[in-house]
C-alpha positions, -999 to +999 in steps of 0.1 A: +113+125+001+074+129+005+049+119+026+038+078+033+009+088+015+022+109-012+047+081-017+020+052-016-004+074-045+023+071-070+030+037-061-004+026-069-018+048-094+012+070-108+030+065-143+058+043-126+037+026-103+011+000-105-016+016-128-045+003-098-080+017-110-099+006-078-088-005-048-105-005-013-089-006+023-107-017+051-091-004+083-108-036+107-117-029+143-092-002+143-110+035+133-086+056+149-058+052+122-048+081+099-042+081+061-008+086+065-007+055+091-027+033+060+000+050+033+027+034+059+015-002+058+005+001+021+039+010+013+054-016+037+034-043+019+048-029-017+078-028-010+077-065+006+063-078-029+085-061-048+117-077-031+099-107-034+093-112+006+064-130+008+050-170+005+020-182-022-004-197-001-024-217-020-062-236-014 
C-alpha cells in the first residue's frame, strides 16, 4: 500500500479516480501540518463520500 499522499493523488487526479483539474487546500490556523497529514484527511473525507457518510445541508 502507498503513502496517504500517493494514495490521495490517484484518488483525485488518476485514471480511476476523480479526474479533479484544480483543487486548493487551505490548511487554517494550523501551518505546522505535513502533506502526508493533508493526504490523510483528504483521503478520510473520500472515502466518507464514497460510502455515502455524510448529510446535504442545504441554504
Amino acid at each position: 500500500m502507498g503513502t496517504n499522499l500517493e494514495i490521495a493523488k490517484n484518488r483525485l487526479f488518476g485514471d480511476g479516480g476523480l479526474q479533479v483539474s484544480n483543487v486548493k487546500l487551505f490548511p487554517g490556523s494550523n501551518r505546522d501540518v505535513t502533506q502526508e497529514q493533508i493526504a490523510e484527511q483528504v483521503n478520510k473525507i473520500i472515502g466518507q463520500l464514497d460510502a455515502g457518510d455524510y448529510d446535504v445541508i442545504e441554504d
